[in-house]
N, C-alpha and C positions, 0 to 999 in steps of 0.2 A: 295641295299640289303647287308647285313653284310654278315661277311665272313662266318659264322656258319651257316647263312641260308641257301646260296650256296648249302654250304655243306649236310646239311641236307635235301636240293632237287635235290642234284645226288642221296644223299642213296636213299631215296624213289625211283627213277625211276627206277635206280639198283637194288633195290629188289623186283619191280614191275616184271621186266625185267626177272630177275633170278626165281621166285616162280609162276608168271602168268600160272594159269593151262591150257594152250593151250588148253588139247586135250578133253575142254567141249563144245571147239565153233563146231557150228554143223555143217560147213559149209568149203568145203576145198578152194582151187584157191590163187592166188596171194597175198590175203591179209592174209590167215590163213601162209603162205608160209613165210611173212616178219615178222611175230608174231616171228615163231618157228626159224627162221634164226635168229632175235636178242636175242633169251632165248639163243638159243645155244653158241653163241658168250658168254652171259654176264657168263653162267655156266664154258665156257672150258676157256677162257682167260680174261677176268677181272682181277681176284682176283692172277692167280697165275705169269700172264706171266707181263700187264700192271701196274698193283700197284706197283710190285719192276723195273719194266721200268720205273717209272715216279721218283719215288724214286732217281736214278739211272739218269735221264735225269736233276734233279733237284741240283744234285751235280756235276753233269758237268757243270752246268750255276754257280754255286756259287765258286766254287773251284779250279776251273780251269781257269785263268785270259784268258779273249778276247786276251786281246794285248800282251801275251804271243805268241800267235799263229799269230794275223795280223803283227805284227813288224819283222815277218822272207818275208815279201812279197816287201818290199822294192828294189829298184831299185841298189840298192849296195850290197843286199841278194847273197850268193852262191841262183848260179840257181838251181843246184840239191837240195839243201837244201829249195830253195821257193817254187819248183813244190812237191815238197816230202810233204812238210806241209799242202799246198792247196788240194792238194789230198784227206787227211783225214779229212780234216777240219769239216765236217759233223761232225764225231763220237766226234768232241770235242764241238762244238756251238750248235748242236742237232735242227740246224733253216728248216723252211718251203721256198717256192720260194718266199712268200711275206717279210718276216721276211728278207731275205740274202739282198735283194735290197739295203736296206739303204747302211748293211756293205761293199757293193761291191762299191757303188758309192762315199762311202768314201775315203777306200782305192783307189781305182782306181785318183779319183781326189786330194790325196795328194801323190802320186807318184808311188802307184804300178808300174808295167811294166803290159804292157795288158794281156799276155800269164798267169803267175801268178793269176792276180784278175778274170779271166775267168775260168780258172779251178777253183778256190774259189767259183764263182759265182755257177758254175755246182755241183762240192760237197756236199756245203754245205746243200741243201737238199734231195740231189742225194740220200748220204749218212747217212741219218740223222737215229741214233742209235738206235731209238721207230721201224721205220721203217724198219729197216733190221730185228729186231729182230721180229718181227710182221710177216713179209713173212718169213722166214725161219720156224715158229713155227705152219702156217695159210697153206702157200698155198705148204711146201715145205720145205727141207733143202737144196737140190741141188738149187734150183730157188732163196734161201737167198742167196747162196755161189756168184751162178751167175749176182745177182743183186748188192752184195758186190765187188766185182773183177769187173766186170764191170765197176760200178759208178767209180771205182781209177782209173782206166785206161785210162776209157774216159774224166775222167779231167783233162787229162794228155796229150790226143793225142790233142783233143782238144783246150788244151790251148797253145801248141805248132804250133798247126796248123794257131792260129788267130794271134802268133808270129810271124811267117815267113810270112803269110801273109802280113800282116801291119809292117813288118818288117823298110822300109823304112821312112814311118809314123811315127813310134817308134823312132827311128834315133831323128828326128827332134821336138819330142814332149819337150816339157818344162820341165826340172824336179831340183828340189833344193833340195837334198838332202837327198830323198826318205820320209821314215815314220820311226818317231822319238820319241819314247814310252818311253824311260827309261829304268832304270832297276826294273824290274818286282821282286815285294819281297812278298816272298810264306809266310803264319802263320807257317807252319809245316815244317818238314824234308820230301823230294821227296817221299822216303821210306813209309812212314808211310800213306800219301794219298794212295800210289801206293796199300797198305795194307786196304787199307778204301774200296778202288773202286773193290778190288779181291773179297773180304770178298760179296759184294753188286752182284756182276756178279755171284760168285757161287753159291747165293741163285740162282738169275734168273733161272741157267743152270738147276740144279741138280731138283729143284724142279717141272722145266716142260720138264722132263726127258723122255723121249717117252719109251714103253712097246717096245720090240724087234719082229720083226716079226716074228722069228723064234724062237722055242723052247731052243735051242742050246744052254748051257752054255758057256758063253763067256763076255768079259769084260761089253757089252752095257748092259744083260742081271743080270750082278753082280752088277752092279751100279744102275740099275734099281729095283733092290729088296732092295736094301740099300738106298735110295736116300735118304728118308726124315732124314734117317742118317745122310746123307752128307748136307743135306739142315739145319739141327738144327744144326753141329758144324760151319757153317759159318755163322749164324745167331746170335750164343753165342760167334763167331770171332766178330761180329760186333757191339754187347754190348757192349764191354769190350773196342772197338777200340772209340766208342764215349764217353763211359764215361771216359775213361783214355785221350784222345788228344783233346775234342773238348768242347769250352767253351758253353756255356747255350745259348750265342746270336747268335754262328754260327749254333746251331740247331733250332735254329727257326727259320732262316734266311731259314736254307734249306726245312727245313717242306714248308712252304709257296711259294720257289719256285716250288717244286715238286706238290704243289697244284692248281698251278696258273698251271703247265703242265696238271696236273687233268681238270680242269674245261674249260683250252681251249680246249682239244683234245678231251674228250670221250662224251661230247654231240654231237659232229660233229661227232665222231664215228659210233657210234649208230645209227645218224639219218642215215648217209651212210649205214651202215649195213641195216636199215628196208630199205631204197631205193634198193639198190642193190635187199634184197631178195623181196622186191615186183616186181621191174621191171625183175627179173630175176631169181628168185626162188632159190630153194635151189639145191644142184646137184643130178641130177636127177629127179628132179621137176620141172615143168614151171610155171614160171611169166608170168608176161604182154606181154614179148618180146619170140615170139616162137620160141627155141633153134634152128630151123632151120635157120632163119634168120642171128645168129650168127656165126654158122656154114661155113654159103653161107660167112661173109665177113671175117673172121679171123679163120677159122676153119682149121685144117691141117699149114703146112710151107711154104707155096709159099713166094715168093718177094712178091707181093699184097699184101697177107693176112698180112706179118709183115710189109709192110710200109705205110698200112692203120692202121696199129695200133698204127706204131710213129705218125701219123700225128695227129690222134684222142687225142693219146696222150698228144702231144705236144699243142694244142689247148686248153685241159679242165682243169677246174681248180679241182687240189686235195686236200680238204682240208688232215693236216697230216692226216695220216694212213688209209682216208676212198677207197685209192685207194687198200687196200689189200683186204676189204670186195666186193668190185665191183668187181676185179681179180677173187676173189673163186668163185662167181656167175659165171663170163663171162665161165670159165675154166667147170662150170658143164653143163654150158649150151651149150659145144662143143670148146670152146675156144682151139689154139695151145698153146703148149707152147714156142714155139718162138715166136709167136706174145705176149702172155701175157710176156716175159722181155723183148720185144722192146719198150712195153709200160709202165714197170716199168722205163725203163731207160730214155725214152723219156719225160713222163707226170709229176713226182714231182719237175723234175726240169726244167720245163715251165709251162707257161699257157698266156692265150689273155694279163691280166693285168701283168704278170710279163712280156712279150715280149715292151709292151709298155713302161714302166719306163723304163727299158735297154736300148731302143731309144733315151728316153731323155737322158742318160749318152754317152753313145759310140756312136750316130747315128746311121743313116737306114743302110748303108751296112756294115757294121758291124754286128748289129742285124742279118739282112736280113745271111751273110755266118755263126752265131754260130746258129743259129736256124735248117740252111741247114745242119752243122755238127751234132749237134745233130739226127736228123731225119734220116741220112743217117749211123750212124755208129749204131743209136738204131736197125735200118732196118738190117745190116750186123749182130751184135749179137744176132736178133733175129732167124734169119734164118741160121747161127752156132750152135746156141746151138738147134734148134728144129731138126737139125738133131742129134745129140746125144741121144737127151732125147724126 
């Protein structure tokens, strides 16, 4: 199928999705519950929050060199400077847990050091940029903050943790030289991307600018009666930025990836979103799974409740983003909020098949203690922060 056609069969389902007159079906329960849970998605986040996310996720893949970023993971790297890198590495490769594999087993087998390519490993979908931005907009801003600070940290304690571990092991592993990239030569001046990518985030911000809860004039509330304000001069920032610095082949280069993000992620979206609201309604509604049930396993802050939910976590697989429509489901259907980010933290960056290739790279006990890391520090900051919040 040509690329136009793709295209031309997201719109259709998208504005099937957005315009579909729900409230003539005559009949309510589960399935009228997944209708109106995917209208609602496609009406509140679609258009304003995903379309300059993918935009945005697609010039991070073009613009921003890989081997910029993997050539600091090196065995001759400042350590501060490789754990610092790895860390973030998400918010710049924008990968899923199936997608990081290759790059982990790459690097890792031409010389990473294990601590580095492990926190890489965890990051890079931990923190993947759709995904932060999607929970902080969907389920929360405190639960994006928490899911953001978390995923850096734990690929941090984490990757130190499998260091000293295998420290010895590490000693005696083979290495020539580390990872040997070159010198990475940018089209533009730093400046001027830096100017590209500002321009592209403040639409995102300003434009899905939340209404203030309170009446109260004050900064959130000034910016919020101005937005679209602020949302058309970074928009007319970012005209001016493409057609003055960027040649005709690098915008179509990026069109296409940002489209190839389009077509992988929002069908998977969706069908997650109608799963979710069928198996679990909308909030304050029931689906197929009686909120009591949920309640009984993850409901409130106990240990249990949050380390049934890294474990559940850490087993399923998430396609990107569809674990944020399952979260709002589980969350109305009684769900804690420490169990829902022990599960953000635990689940995108595992599952059965990425546990398996990781085996084939590093071996079973290996595997076997980052998987036990995971699950046990998802467990600890779920049950941290559900006491806060």
């Amino acid at each position: 199928m040509k690329e136009w056609k793709k295209f031309l069969f997201l719109l259709i389902i998208f504005l099937v999705c957005y315009f579909f007159p729900i409230n003539i079906i005559p009949f309510k329960g589960p399935i009228f519950e997944a209708l109106a849970l995917v209208q609602w998605y496609a009406r509140e986040h679609v258009l304003l929050c995903l379309v300059p996310a993918f935009f945005i996720a697609g010039a991070i893949s073009v613009f921003l060199s890989q081997a910029s970023v993997i050539k600091y993971f090196g065995s001759d790297a400042n350590k501060f400077l490789s754990y610092g890198v790895a860390s973030v590495s998400g918010t710049i490769l924008a990968v899923c847990s199936c997608t990081v594999l290759p790059l982990f087993s790459g690097i890792h087998k031409r010389g990473a050091g294990l601590g580095p390519a492990i926190a890489f490993l965890y990051s890079g979908p931990a923190i993947n940029i759709l995904a932060i931005i999607m929970t902080a907009r969907v389920l929360g801003f405190e639960l994006g903050i928490a899911r953001a600070v978390g995923a850096v940290v734990f690929s941090v304690i984490i990757g130190l943790c499998m260091h000293f571990i295998f420290l010895k092991e590490e000693k005696n592993r083979y290495k020539e030289g580390g990872l040997q990239f070159g010198i990475v030569e940018e089209e533009r001046p730093l400046w001027e991307n830096a100017l590209y990518f500002i321009s592209m985030i403040g639409i995102l911000i300003f434009a899905n600018w939340g209404k203030p809860q309170s009446n109260n004039v004050g900064l959130w509330s000034l910016i919020f009666r101005y937005k679209w304000w602020i949302t058309i001069i970074f928009l007319i920032a970012l005209i001016i930025i493409l057609f003055q610095w960027f040649k005709k082949q690098e915008l179509s280069v990026w069109t296409m990836a940002s489209w190839n993000f389009s077509k992988q992620i929002l069908p998977l979206l969706l069908l997650g979103v109608l799963a979710a609201g069928l198996l679990l309604g909308r909030p304050n509604h029931e689906g197929l799974i009686p909120s009591y049930i949920i309640k009984d396993l993850v409901g409130g802050n106990s240990i249990f409740a949050n380390f049934f939910s890294s474990i559940v976590g850490a087993f399923m697989y998430f396609a990107t983003l569809t674990e944020v429509p399952i979260l709002e489901g589980l969350i109305g259907a009684g769900m804690g909020k420490g169990p829902a980010l022990a599960l953000l933290l635990a689940g995108p960056a595992l599952s059965l098949p990425n546990m398996l290739v990781i085996r084939g790279v590093i071996g079973t006990k290996k595997t076997t203690i980052y998987i036990g890391l995971v699950v046990i520090m998802a467990t600890i900051s779920g049950v941290i922060y559900g006491s806060f919040f």
